[in-house]
C-alpha positions in Angstrom: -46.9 81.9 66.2 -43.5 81.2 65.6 -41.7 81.6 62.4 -39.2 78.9 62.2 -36.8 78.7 58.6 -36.9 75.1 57.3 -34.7 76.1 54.2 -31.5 75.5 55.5 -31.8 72.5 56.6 -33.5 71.5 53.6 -31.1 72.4 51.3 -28.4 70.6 54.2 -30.0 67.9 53.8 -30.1 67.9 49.9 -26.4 68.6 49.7 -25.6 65.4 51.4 -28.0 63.2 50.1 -26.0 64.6 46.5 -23.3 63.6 48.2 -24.3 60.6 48.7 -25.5 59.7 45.4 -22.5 60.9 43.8 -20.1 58.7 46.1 -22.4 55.5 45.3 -22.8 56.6 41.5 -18.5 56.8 42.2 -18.4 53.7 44.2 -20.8 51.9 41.5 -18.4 53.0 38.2 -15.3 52.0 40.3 -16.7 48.5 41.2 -18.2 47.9 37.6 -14.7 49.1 36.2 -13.2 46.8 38.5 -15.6 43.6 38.1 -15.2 44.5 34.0 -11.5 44.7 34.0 -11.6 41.3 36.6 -14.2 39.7 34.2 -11.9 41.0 31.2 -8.8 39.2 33.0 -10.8 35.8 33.7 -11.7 35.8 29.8 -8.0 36.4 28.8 -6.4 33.7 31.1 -9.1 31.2 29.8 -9.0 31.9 26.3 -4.7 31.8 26.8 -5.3 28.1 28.6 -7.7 26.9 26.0 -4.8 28.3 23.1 -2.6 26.1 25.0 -4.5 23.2 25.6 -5.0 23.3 21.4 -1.1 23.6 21.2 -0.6 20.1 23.0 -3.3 18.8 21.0 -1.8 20.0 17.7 1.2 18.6 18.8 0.2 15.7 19.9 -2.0 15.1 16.5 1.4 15.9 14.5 3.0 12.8 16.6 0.4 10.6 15.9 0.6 11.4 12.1 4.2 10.8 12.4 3.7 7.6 13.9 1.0 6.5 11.3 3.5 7.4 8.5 5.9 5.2 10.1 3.4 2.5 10.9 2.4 2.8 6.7 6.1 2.6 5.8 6.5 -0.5 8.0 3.0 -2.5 6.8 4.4 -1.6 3.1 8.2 -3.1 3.8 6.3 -6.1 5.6 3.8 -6.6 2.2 7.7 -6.0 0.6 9.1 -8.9 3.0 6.3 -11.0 2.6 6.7 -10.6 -1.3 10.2 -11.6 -1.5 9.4 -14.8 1.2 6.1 -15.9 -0.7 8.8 -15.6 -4.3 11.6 -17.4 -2.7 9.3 -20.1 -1.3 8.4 -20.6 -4.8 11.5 -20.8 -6.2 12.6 -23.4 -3.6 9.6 -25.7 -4.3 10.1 -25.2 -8.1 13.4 -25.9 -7.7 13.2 -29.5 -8.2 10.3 -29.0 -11.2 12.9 -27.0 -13.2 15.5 -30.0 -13.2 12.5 -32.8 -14.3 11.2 -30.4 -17.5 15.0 -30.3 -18.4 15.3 -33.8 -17.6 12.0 -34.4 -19.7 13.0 -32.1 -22.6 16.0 -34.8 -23.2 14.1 -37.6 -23.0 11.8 -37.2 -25.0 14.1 -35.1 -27.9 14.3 -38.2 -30.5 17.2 -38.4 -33.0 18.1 -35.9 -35.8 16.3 -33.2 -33.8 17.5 -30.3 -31.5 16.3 -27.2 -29.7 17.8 -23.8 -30.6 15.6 -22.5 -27.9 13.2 -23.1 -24.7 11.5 -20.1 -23.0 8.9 -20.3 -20.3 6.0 -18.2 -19.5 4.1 -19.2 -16.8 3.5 -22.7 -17.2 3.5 -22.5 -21.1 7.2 -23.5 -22.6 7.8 -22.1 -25.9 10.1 -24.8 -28.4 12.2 -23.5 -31.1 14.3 -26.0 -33.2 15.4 -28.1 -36.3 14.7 -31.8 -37.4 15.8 -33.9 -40.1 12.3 -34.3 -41.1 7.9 -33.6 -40.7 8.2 -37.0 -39.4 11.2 -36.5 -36.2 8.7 -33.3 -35.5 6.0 -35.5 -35.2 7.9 -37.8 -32.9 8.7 -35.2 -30.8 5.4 -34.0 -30.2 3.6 -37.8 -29.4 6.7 -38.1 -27.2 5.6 -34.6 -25.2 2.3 -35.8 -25.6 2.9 -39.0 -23.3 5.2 -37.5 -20.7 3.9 -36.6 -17.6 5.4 -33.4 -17.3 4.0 -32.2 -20.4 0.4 -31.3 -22.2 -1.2 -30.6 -25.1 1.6 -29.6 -27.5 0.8 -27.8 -30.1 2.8 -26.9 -33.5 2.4 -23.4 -34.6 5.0 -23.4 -37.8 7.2 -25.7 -39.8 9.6 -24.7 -42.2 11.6 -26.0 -44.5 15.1 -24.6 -45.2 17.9 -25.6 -47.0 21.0 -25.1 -45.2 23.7 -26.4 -48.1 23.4 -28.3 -51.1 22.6 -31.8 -49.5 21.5 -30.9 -46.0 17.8 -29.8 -45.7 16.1 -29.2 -42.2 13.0 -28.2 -41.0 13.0 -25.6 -38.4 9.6 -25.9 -35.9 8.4 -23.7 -33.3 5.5 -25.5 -30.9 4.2 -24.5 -27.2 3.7 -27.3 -24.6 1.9 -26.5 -21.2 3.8 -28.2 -18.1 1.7 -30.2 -16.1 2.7 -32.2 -12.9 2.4 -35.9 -12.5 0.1 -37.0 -10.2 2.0 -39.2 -7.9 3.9 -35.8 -7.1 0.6 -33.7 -6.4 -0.4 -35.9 -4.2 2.6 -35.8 -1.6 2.1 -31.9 -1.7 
């Protein structure tokens, strides 16, 4: 029988099958290296694109605030314009009303009395003034009383008051609410 050595070829054989391995297990690390670093580089640029898609949006949300301000500034100036219209509409179609209660206020002042002062608050006119007598204040107030401009008068103090030796007066202070006549509420 033939002896025939198998070793060698064996242990050949081993060697490059080591080989082998070692240049996969080499090829392997290189490509996961690589597929990490490419997978690393993919994350990066879409993580940097998303950062700058937020930038725009930031942006953009700081132009919108901007313009919301502005829109608030203009809807406050318009309430503003609006305001001053709505007053000076007043004014024009009181206008006319201020003239009649002056107009009124003479008319029905009787003799030996005078006003020292008229003030108005809302639609309530405060009288201050001096008669000769109880009796010209009481004349005053039925002649209020029966305008059509004015309501419910009411007396709130009389005094007497002696201004020399023969001339005595009475100063009065009333409140009369203005009221408009009817004929006029009807053509407005």
């Amino acid at each position: 029988m033939a002896r025939i050595n198998l070793l060698p070829w064996r242990e050949e054989r081993r060697e490059e099958r080591r080989k082998r391995f070692l240049l996969t297990l080499t090829g392997v690390v290189v490509g996961s290296v690589g597929a990490v670093f490419i997978a690393a580089q993919i994350f990066s640029t879409a993580i940097e694109h998303q950062q700058a898609r937020n930038d725009y949006i930031g942006k953009q949300i700081a132009v919108v605030d901007e313009r919301i301000k502005q829109i608030s500034e203009l809807k406050a100036r318009r309430q503003q314009l609006v305001e001053r219209m709505r007053i000076i509409q007043d004014l024009q179609g009181n206008r006319q009303v201020s003239g009649r209660i002056f107009d009124q206020l003479a008319r029905t002042l009787p003799d030996g009395v005078y006003f020292t002062s008229v003030k108005m608050v809302g639609k309530t006119l405060s009288i201050s003034g001096a008669a000769e007598s109880n009796n010209r204040v009481s004349d005053l107030m039925r002649n209020l009383e029966a305008s059509d401009w004015f309501d419910a008068p009411t007396l709130n103090e009389v005094k007497a008051t002696t201004a020399g030796q023969l001339d005595q007066a009475n100063v009065f202070q009333l409140t009369v609410h203005q009221t408009r006549p009817k004929n006029l509420e009807d053509d407005q």
